[in-house]
MITOR-64146 format. One record per residue: residue in three letters; x, y, z of N, C-alpha, C in turn. Coordinates in steps of 0.02 Angstrom, whole numbers, always signed. Each point is the difference from the previous one (the first is absolute). Layout:
% MITOR-64146
ATOM	res	nu	nv	nw	cau	cav	caw	cu	cv	cw
ATOM	ALA	X	Y	Z	X	Y	Z	X	Y	Z
...
***
This chain:
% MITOR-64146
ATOM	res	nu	nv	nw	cau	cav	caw	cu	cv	cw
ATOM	UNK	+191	+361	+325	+34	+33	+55	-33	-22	+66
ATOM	UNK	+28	-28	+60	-31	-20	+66	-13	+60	+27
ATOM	UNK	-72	-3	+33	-9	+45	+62	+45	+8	+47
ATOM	UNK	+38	+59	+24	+38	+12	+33	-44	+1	+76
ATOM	UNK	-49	-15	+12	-52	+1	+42	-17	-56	+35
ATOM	UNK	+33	-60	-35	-39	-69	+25	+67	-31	+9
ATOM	UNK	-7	-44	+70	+36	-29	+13	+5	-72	+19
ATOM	UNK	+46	-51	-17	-25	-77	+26	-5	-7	+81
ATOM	UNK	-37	-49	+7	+0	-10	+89	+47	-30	+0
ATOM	UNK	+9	-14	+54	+80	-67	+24	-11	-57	+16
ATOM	UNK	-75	-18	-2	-11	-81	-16	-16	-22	-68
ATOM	UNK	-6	+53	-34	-1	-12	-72	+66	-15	-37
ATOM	UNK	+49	+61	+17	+85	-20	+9	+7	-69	+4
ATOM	UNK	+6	+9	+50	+8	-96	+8	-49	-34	-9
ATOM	UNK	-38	-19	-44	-18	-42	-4	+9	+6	-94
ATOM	UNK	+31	+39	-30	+17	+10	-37	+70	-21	-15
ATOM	UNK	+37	+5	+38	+71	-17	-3	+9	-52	+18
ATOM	UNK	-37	-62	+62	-36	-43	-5	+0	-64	-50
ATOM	UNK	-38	+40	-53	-12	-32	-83	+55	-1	-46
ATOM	UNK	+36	+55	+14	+72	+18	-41	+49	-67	+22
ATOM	UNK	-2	+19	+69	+76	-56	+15	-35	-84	-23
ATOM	UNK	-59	-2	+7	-21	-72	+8	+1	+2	-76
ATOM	UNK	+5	+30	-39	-10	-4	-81	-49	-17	-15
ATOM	UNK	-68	+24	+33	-46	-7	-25	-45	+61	-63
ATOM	UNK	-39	-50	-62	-1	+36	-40	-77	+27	-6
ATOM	UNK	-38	-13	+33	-82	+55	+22	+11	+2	+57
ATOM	UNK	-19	+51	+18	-56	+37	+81	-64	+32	-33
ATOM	UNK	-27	-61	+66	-70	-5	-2	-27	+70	+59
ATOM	UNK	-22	+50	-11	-42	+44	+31	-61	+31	-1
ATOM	UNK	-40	+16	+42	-44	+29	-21	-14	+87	+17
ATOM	UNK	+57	+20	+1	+29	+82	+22	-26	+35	-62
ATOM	UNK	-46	+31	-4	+11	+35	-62	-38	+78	+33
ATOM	UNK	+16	+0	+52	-37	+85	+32	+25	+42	-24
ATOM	UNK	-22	+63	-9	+27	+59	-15	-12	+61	+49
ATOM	UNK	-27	-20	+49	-20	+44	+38	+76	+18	+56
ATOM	UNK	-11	+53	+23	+80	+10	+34	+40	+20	-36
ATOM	UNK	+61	-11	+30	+68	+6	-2	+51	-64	-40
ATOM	UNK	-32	-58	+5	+1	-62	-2	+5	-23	-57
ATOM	UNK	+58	-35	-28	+15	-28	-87	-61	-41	+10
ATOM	UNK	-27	-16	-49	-55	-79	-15	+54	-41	-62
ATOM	UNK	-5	-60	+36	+68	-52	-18	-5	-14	-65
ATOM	UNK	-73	-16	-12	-32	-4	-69	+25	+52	-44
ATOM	UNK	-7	+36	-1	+23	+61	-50	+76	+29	+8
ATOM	UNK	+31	-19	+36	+71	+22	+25	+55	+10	-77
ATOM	UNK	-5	-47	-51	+25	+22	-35	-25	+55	-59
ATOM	UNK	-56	+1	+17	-55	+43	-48	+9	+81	+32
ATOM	UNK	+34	+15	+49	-4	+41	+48	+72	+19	-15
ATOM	UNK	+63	-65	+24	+62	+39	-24	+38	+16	-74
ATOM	UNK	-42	-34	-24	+10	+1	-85	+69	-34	-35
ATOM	UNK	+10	-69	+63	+23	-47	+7	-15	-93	-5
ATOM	UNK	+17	-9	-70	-20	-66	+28	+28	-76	+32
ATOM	UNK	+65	+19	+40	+26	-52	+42	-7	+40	+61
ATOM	UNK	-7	-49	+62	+14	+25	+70	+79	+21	-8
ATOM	UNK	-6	+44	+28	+75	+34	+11	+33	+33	-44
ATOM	UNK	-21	-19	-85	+4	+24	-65	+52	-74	-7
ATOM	UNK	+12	-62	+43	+24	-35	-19	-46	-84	-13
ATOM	UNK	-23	-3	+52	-15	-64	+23	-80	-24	-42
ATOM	UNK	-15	-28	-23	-57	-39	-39	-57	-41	+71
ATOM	UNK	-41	+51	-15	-51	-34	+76	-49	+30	-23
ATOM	UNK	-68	-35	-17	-64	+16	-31	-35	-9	+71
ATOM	UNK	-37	+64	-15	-42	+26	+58	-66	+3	-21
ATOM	UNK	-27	-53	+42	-94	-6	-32	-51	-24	+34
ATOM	UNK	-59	+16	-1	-39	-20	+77	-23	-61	-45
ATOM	UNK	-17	-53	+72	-19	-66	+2	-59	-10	-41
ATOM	UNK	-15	-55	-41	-58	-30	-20	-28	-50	+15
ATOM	UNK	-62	-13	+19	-13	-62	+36	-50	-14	-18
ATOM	UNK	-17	-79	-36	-73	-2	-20	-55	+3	+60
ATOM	UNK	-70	+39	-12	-48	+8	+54	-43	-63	-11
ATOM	UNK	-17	-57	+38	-37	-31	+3	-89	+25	-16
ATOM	UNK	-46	-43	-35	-65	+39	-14	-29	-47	+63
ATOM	UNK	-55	+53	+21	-53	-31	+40	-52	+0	-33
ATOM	UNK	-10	-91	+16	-64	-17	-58	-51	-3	+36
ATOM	UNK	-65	+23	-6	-74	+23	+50	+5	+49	+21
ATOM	UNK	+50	+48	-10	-26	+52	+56	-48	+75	-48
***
């Protein structure tokens, strides 16, 4: 059941809908706050107990991975 409490921002909106029209199939974020009022993008379907955007559209939502370079000597 979604928190009736939390709500998306409107650059999240769009930049969500964004991904939809372009048919793109990940968004890359690193939103996962819970503090506020504020959906965290990361968990959005874990939250509406939904797993397409819109209950239609196929768009995997996942924060970035990036290999960390090692620093050698320090």
């Amino acid at each position: 059941m979604a928190e009736n409490n939390k709500m998306m921002d409107l650059g999240d909106c769009i930049h969500l809908a964004a991904a939809t029209i372009n048919g793109v199939d990940e968004f890359h974020t690193r939103d996962a706050s819970r503090r506020g009022s504020k959906v965290p993008l990361l968990n959005l379907y874990e939250m509406t107990s939904v797993p397409k955007l819109c209950g239609k559209y196929d768009l995997t939502i996942l924060s970035p991975e990036a290999a960390q370079p090692r620093l050698e000597g320090l």
